[in-house]
N, C-alpha and C positions, 0 to 999 in steps of 0.2 A: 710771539710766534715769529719763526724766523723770515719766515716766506708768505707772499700775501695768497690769499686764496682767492679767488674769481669764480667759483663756482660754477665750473665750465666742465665739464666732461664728456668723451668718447662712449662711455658706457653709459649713462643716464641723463637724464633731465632732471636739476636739483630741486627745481618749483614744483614737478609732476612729483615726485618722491618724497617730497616734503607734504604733500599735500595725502600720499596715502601714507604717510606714518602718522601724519595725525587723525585722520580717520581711522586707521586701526589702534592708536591709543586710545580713542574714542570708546570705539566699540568694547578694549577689554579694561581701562580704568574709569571709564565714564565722562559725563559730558564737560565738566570740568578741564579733564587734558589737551595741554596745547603748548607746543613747541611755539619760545619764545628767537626772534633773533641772534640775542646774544649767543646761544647754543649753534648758530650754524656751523661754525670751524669745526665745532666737535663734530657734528653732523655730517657733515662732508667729508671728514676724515673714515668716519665710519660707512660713510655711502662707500669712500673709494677702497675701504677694505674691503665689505660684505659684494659689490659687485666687482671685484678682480680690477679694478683699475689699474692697470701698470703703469702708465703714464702720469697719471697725480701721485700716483704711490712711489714712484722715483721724486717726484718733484715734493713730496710731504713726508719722506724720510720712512714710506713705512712697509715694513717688508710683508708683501703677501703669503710668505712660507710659515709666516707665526702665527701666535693666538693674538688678544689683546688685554692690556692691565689701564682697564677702566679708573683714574683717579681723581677723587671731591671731594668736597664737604659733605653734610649731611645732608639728605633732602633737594639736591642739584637733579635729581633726575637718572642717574644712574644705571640705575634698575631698570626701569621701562623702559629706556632708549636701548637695554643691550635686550630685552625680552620682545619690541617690535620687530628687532631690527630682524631678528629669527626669517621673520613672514617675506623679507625682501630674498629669500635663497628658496630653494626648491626643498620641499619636504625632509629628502633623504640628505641635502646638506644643512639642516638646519643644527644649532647648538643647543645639547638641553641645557634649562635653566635650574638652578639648587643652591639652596641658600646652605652656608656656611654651618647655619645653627641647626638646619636638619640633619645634615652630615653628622655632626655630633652627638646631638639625640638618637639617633641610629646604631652611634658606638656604644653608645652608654646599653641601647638595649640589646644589640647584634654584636659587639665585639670585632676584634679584627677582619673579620669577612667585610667589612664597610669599608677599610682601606682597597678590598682586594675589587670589590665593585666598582668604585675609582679607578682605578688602575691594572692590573693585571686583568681584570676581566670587564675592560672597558671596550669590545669588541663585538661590533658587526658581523654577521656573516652573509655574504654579496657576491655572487658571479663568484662562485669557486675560491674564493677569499677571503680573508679577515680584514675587516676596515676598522679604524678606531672611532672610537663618539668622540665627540666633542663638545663639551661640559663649557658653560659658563658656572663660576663657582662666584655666589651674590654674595657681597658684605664681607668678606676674607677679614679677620679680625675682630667678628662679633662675638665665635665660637670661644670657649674659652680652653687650654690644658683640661681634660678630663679623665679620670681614674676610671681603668675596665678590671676590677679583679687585685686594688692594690697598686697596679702599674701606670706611673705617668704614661702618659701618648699624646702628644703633639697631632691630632689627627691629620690637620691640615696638610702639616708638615710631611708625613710622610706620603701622603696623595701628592703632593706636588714634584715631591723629589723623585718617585717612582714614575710619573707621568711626563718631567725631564726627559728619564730616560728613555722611552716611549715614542716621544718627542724628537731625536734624535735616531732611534732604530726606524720608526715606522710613522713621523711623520703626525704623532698625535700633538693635536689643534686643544690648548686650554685657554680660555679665556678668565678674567676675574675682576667684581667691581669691587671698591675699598676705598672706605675712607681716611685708611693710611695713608701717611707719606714712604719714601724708599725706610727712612731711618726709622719708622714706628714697625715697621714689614721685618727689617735687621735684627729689631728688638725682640720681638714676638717672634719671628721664627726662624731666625741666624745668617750670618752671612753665606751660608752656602745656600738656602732660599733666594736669598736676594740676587746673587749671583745667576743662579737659574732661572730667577723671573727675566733677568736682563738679558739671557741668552733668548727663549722661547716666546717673549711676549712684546709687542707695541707699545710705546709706556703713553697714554693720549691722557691729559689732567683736563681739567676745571680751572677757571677763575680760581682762587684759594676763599673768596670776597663774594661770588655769587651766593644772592639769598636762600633761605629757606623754600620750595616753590609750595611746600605743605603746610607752613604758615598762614 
């Protein structure tokens, strides 16, 4: 990391906040969960997104106008640090959370209306307005190429690439965790993917080396 962290902020208190995401890990994975040290950078990086910190988020490279691309190994934690992290925003900004492999199963039984629920019909309506949702998409490369009717479809793919654009007119927030690397993310679903994850998302990794914590 390039920059040291002091876990010091304008917006929060990192011991108070640390102290209710592990009681609300608590309460929804059970008594078991518990945020270890080593996890704070990520932690912090995430406190100074989900609370608008503009001052760490200048000083930790990360832009508050994006989503974020959650990256680890297996079993680091992933998931439940991006599904607490939900409860630190007020209701109507929270992100929903949906694993990759439901997305899928959805196509396989609903067909293209799944892309369109993603994306073109991924919209609130507020105060005489259209807001966009904003989707944490869990596990991004679990899902596999699935046939609806004969026809390849990348489903991912095309949810992401239409939520780019979205992204860019109106401002829609995707987030994604994965156990890809950039070059596993190219492979699987192209360099124009990859490209747009780089435009729209905060890239915050893992150790490559942290263990299993479900082991």
């Amino acid at each position: 990391m390039p920059k040291t962290i002091t876990y010091k902020s304008n917006k929060f208190y990192f011991d108070e906040c640390l102290s209710f995401l592990e009681k609300t890990g608590k309460k929804i994975y059970g008594p078991k969960f518990n945020l270890i040290e080593e996890d704070h950078p990520i932690i912090f990086k995430l406190f100074t997104y989900f609370f608008r910190d503009q001052e760490n988020a200048n000083l930790l490279d990360i832009d508050l106008k994006k989503g974020i691309l959650l990256m680890g190994p297996i079993g680091c934690g992933k998931t439940s640090l991006m599904n607490i992290m939900r409860f630190i925003r007020s209701q109507e900004d929270q992100h929903l959370m949906i694993s990759t492999r439901k997305i899928s199963y959805d196509f396989i039984q609903n067909g293209y209306q799944v892309i369109e629920k993603y994306s073109d019909r991924s919209f609130k309506f507020k105060t005489d307005e259209w807001i966009p949702k904003h989707y944490c998409f869990d596990d991004l490369g679990v899902e596999n190429s699935l046939k609806y009717f004969g026809n390849d479809c990348n489903v991912m793919t095309e949810i992401l690439l239409s939520r780019y654009d979205y992204f860019i007119s109106h401002k829609m927030l995707t987030h994604i965790t994965t156990n890809l690397d950039s070059d596993e993310i190219e492979k699987l679903y192209g360099s124009r993917v990859r490209s747009r994850l780089r435009e729209m998302m905060n890239l915050i990794t893992y150790n490559p080396n942290i263990h299993d914590k479900r082991s």
